[in-house]
C-alpha positions in Angstrom: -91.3 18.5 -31.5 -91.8 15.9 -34.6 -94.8 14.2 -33.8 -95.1 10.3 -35.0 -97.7 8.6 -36.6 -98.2 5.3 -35.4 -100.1 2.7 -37.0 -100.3 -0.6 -35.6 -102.0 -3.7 -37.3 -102.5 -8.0 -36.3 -102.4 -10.1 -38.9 -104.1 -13.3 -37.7 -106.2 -16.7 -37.8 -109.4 -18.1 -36.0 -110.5 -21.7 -35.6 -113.5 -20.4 -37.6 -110.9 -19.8 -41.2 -108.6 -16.9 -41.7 -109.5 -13.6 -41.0 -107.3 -10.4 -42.1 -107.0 -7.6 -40.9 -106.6 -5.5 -44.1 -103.3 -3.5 -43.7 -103.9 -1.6 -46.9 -106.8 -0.1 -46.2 -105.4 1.1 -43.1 -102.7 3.1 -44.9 -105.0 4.8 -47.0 -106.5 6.5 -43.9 -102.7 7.2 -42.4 -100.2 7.5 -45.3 -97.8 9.8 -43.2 -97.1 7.5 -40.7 -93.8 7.0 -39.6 -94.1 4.0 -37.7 -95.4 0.8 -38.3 -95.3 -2.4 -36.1 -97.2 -5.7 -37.4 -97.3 -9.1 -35.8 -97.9 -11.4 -39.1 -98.2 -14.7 -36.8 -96.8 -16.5 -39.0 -98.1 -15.2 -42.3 -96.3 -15.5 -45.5 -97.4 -12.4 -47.1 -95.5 -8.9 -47.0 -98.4 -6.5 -47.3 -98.2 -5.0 -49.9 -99.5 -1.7 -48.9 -96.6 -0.9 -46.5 -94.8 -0.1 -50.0 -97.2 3.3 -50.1 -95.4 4.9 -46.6 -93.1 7.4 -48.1 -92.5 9.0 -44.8 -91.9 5.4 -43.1 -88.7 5.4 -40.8 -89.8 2.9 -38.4 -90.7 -0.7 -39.7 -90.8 -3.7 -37.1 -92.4 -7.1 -38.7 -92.3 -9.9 -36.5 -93.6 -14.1 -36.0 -93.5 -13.8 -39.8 -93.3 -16.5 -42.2 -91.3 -14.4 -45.0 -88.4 -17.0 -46.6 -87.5 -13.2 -48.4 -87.9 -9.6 -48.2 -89.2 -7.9 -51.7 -87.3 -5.4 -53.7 -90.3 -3.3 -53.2 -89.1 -2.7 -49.9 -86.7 -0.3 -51.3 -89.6 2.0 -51.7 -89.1 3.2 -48.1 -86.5 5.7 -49.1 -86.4 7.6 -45.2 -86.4 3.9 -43.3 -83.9 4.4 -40.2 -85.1 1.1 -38.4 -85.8 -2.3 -39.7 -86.8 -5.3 -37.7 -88.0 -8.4 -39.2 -87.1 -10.6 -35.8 -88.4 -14.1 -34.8 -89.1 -15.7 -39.1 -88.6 -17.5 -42.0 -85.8 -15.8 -43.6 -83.0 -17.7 -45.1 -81.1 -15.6 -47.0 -79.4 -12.3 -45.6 -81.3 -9.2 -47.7 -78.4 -7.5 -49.3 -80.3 -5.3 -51.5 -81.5 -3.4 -48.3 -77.6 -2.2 -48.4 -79.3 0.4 -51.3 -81.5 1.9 -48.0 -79.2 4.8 -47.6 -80.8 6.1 -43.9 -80.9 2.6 -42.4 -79.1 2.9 -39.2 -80.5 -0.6 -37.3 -81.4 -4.0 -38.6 -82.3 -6.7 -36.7 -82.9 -10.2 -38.6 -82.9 -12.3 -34.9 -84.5 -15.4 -34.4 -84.5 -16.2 -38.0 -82.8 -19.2 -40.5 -80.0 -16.9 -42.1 -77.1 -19.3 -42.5 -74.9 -17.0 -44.5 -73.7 -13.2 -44.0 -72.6 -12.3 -47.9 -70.3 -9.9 -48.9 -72.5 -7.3 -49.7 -72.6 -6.6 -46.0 -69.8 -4.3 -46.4 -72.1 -1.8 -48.6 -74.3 -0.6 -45.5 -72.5 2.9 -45.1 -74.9 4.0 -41.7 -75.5 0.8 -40.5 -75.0 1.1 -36.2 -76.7 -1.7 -35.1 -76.9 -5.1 -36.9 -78.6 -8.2 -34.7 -78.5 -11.4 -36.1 -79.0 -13.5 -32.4 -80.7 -16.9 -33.3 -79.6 -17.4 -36.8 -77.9 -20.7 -37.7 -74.5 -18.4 -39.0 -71.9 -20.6 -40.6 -70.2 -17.8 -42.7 -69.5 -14.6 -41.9 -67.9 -12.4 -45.0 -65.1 -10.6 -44.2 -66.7 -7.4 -45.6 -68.3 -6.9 -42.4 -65.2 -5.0 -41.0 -65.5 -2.3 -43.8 -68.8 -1.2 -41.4 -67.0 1.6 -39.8 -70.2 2.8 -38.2 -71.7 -0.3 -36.9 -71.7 0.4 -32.8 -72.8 -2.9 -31.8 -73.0 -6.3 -33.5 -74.9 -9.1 -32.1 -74.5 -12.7 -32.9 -75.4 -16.2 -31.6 -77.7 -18.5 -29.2 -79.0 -16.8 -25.9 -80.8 -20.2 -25.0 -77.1 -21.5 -25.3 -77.5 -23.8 -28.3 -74.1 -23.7 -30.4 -73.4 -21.6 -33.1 -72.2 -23.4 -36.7 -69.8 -20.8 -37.1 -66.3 -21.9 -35.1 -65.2 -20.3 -32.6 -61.8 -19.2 -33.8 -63.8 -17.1 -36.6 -66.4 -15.3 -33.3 -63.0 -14.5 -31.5 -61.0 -13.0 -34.9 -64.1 -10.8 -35.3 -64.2 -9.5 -31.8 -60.4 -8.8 -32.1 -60.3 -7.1 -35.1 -63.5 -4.8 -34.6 -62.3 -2.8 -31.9 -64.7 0.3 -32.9 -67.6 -2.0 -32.3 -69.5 -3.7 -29.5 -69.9 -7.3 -29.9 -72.2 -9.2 -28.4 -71.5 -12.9 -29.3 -74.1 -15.7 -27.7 -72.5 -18.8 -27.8 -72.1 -21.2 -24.5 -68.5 -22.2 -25.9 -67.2 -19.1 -24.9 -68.7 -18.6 -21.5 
């Protein structure tokens, strides 16, 4: 049985002035981890030492303030699952298309506006969440993702989606090989 290495770290602030806790330096004593949750609460900084997992397949960053995702995180050659839920982010990532292994991605509960043609380019891609996202344009290189299993998009607190409703209902239609769960209070 492979055995995982969890590693588990709070970024956070006191009335008192920040305080850190110094991801980093954790690494150092667990580079073979192969999981790694943070709760950022609402930092702005990717830590850097999360760059230095080469065995990392497991990455879940959340209440983050990130507007973007470094390049860097293409260091993480074996990442299977990536979650950066409940953020900043504006613009969809399409470099992490280059992540060969990545099988989920969940980008929820963030301010992406646009999903850009190179979402086509993720090959292993099964799972891609995108709930909570102000989506007003949806490429149509998302049907070239043969594998994706399930897709979901839109408002579970039943605000209304930019996107028009004749586009949610084409892409329901014409990805039969994929579970779509769309959000929207329009079509309920």
């Amino acid at each position: 049985m492979k055995s995982i290495t969890f590693l588990f770290a709070l970024y956070y602030s006191c009335a008192m002035g920040q305080v850190n806790y110094s991801i980093d330096s954790a690494i150092v004593n667990r580079p073979n981890s192969k999981e790694l949750l943070l709760d950022l609460n609402g930092g702005t900084e990717f830590p850097k030492g999360i760059f230095e997992l080469d065995s990392l397949e497991v990455l879940y960053i959340t209440n983050h303030g990130l507007k973007q995702i470094p390049i860097e995180l293409l260091k993480l050659k074996e990442i299977r699952v990536l979650n950066l839920k409940s953020g900043s982010l504006e613009e969809f990532p399409d470099f992490l298309s280059e992540l060969k292994h990545l099988e989920r991605l969940v980008l929820a509960d963030n301010k992406i506006r646009i999903l850009p043609r190179a979402i086509g380019n993720f090959k292993a891609l099964k799972y891609l969440n995108l709930t909570s996202n102000p989506i007003e344009k949806i490429s149509r290189k998302i049907y070239c993702l043969k594998s994706l299993e399930q897709f979901g998009l839109g408002y579970p607190d039943k605000r209304e989606l930019p996107i028009k409703k004749s586009k949610l209902s084409q892409i329901a239609k014409k990805m039969t090989w994929c579970k779509i769960i769309i959000q929207d209070k329009r079509l309920t």
